[in-house]
Backbone as CSV, one residue per row, in Angstrom:
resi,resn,N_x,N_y,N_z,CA_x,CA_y,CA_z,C_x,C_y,C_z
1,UNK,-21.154,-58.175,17.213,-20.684,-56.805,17.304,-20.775,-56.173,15.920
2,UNK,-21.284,-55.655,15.674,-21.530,-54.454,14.569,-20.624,-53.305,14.791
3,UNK,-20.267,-53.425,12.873,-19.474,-52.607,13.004,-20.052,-51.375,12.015
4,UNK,-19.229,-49.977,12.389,-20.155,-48.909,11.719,-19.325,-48.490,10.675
5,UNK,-20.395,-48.632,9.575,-20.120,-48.354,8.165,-19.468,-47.363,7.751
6,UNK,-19.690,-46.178,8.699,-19.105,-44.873,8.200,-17.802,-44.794,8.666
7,UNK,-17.262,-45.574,9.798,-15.839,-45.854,10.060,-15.165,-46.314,9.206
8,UNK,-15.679,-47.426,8.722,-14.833,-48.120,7.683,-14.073,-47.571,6.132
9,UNK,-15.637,-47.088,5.855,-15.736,-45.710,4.679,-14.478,-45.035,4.964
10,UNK,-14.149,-44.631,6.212,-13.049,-43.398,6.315,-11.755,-44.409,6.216
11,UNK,-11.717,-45.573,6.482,-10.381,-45.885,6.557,-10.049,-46.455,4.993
12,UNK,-11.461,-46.560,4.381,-11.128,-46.928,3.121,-10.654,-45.883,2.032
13,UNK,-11.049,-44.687,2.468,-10.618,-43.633,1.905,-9.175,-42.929,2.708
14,UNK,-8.528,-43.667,3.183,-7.629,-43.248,4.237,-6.753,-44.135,3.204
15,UNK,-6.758,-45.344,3.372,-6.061,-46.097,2.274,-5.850,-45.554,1.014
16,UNK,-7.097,-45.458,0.385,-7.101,-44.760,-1.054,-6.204,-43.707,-1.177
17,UNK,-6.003,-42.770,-0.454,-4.932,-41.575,-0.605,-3.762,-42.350,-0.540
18,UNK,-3.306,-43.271,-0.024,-2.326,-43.731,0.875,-2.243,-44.345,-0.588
19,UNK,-2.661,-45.214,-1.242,-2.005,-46.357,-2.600,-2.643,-45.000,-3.329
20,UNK,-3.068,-44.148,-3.542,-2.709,-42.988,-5.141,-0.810,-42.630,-4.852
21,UNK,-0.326,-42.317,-3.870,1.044,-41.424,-3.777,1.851,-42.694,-3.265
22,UNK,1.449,-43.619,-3.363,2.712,-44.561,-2.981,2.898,-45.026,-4.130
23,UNK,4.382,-45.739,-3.910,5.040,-46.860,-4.924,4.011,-47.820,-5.074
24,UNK,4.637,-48.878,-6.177,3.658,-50.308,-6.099,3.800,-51.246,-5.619
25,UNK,5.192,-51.303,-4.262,4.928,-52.556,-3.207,3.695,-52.014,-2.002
26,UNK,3.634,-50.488,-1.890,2.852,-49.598,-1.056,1.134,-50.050,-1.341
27,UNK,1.123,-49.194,-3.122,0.152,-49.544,-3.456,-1.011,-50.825,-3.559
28,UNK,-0.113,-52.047,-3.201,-0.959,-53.437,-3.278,-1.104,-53.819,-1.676
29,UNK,-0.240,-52.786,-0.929,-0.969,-53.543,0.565,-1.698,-52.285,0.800
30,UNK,-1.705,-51.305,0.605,-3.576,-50.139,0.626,-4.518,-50.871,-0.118
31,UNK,-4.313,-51.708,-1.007,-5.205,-52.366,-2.091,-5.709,-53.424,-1.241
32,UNK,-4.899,-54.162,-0.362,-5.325,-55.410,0.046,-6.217,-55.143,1.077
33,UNK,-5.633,-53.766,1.766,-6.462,-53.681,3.105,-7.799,-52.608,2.227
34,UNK,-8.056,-52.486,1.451,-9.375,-52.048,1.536,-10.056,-52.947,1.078
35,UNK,-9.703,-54.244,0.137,-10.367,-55.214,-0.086,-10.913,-55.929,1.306
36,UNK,-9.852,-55.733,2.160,-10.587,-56.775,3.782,-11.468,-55.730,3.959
37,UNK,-11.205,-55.063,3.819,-12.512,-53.708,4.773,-13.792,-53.995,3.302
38,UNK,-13.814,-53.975,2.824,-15.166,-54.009,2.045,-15.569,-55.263,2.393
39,UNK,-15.152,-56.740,2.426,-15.487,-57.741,2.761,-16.018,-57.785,4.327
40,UNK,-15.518,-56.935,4.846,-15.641,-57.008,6.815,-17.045,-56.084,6.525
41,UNK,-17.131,-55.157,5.453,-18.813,-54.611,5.570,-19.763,-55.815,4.830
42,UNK,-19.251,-56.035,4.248,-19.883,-57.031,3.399,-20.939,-58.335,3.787
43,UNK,-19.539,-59.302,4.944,-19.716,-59.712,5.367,-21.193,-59.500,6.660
44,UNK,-20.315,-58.233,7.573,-21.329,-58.097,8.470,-22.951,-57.644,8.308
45,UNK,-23.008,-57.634,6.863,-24.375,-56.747,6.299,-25.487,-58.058,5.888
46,UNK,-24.140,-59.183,6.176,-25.071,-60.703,5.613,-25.192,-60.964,4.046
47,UNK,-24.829,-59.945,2.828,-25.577,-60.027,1.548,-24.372,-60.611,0.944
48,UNK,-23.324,-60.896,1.294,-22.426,-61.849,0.601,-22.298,-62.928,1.505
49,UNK,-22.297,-64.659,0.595,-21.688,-65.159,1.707,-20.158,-65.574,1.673
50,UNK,-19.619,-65.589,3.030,-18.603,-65.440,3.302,-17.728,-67.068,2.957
51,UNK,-16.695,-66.515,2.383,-16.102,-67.842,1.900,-15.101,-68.619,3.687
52,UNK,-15.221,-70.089,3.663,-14.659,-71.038,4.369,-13.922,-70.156,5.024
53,UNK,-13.145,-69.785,5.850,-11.653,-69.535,6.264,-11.628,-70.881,6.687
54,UNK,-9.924,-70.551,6.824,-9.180,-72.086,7.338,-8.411,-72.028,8.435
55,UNK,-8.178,-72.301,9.701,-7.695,-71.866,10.959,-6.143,-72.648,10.757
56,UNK,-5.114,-72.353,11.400,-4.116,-72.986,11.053,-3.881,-74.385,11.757
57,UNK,-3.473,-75.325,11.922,-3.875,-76.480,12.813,-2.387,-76.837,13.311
58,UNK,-2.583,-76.845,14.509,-1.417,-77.162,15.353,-1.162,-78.038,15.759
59,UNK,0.279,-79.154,15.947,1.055,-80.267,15.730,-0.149,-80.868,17.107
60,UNK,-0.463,-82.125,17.687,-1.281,-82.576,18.408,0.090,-82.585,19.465
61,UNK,-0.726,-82.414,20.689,0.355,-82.543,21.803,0.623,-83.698,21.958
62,UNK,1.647,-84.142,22.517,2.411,-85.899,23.030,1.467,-86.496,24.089
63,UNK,1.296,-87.617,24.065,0.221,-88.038,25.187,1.142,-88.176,26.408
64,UNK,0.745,-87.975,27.356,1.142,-88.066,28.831,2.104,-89.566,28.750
65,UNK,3.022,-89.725,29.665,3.178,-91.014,30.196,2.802,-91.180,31.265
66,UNK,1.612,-92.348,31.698,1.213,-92.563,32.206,1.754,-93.577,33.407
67,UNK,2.348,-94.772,32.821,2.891,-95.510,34.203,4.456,-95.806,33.425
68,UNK,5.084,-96.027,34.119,6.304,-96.513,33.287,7.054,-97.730,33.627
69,UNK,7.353,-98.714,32.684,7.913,-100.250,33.163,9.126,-100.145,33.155
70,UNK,9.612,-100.160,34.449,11.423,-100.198,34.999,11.521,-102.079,34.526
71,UNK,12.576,-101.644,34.059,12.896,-102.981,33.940,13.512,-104.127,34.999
72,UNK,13.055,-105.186,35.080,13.673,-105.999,36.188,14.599,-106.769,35.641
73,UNK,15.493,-106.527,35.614,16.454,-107.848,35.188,17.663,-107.112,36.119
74,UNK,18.778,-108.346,36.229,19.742,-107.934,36.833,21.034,-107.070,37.295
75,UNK,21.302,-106.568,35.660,21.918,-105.841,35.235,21.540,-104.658,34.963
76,UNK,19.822,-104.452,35.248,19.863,-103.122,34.774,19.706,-102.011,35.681
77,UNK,19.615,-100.484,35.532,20.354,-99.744,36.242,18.803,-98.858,36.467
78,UNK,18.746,-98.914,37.889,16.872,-98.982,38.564,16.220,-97.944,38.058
79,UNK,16.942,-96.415,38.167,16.241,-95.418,38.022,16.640,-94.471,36.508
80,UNK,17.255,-95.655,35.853,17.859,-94.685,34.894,17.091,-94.113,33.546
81,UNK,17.097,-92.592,33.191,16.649,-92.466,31.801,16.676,-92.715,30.987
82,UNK,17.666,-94.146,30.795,18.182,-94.261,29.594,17.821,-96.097,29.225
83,UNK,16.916,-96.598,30.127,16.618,-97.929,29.968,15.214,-97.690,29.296
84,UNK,14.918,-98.967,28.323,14.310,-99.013,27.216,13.786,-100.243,26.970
């Protein structure tokens, strides 16, 4: 999907007004987002290459229990959750 240059242009200059009249917690996130927008043209134009990203990696799920060994002995209690 291609994206069009002259859109971007406007939001980068949309920003730019936006960090000239703001404070400087304002000013560094207009700063940050026109840095992604030059990289998102950048990128899609092919003439830089694009550094690694890193996806976040999520805990591995628990494996199924598959069969479960009730214990046989005499004393113990047949269906319980709590035998081990």
């Amino acid at each position: 999907m291609a994206i069009e240059t002259a859109h971007v242009m406007q939001q980068i200059e949309k920003h730019l007004s936006q960090a000239k009249t703001a404070d400087p917690a304002k000013q560094r996130e207009s700063i940050a987002a026109i840095r992604a927008l030059c990289e998102l043209v950048l990128d899609d134009s092919g003439t830089v290459a694009s550094a690694p990203r890193t996806l976040p990696l999520s805990a591995p799920a628990p494996a199924p229990v598959t069969s479960l060994n009730k214990l046989e002995e005499d004393d113990a209690n047949k269906d319980s959750i709590f035998e081990f």
